[in-house]
N, C-alpha and C positions, 0 to 999 in steps of 0.2 A: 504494500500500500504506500502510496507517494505521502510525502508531508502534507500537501498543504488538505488529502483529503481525509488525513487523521483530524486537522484544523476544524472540518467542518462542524458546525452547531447542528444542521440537519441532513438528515439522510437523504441522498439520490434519489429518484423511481425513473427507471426510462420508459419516455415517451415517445411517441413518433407519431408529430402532423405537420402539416403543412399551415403556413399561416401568412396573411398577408399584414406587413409591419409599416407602419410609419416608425422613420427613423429621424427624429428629430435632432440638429446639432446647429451650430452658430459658423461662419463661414464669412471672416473679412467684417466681422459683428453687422452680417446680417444671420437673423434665422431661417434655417433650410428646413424643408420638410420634405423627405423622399419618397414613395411605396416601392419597397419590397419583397419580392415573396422567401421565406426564410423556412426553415423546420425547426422546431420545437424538439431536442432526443431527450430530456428529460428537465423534472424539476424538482421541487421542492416548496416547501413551505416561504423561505427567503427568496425563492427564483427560479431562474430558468437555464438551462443549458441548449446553447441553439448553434444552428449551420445555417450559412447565406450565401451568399455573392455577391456583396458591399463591402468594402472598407470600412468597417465599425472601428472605433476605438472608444478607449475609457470614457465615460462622462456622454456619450451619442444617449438620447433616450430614446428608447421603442416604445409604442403604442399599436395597440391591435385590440380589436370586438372579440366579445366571448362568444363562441360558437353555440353553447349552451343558452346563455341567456341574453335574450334581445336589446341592445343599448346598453350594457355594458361595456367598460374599454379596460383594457391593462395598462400598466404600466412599469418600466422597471427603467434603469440605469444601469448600461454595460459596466462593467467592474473590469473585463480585461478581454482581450480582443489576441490570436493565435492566429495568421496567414498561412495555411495551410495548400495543399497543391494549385487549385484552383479554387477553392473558396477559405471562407473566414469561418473560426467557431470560438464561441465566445458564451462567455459568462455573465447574467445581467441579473441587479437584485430588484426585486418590488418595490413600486414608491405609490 
């Protein structure tokens, strides 16, 4: 088991969907708002663990509707961002 997932307060569960993200961030201090389509591989009570094909980094916030329930939105803030062969997978907490 790696450090930082001894670190963790909550435990993993993996997930797998697909989800459409706004990914919100600042850009020459204007604010950008992008749609993404991204997968969800699992989460937790703090967050989420996801794969995309955007340049996420720390501090980017996601936004996306609960599939379940009507007019709901999520929210979380990347915490850390891994560039991987062709996409990005990253870690983002609830806010």
């Amino acid at each position: 088991m790696q450090d930082f997932e001894k670190k963790r307060k909550f435990e993993r569960v993996p997930y797998d969907d697909t989800i459409n993200f706004s990914v919100l961030f600042t850009e020459s201090e204007d604010l950008k708002k992008i749609e993404v389509e991204g997968k969800i591989i699992n989460t937790s009570q703090a967050g989420i663990g996801i794969v995309i094909n955007f340049p996420l980094e720390a501090g980017h916030v996601l936004q996306w509707a609960d599939k379940h329930q009507k007019g709901k939105l999520h929210m979380a803030s990347v915490r850390w961002s891994q560039e991987l062969e062709d996409y990005f997978r990253a870690g983002a907490m609830f806010i």
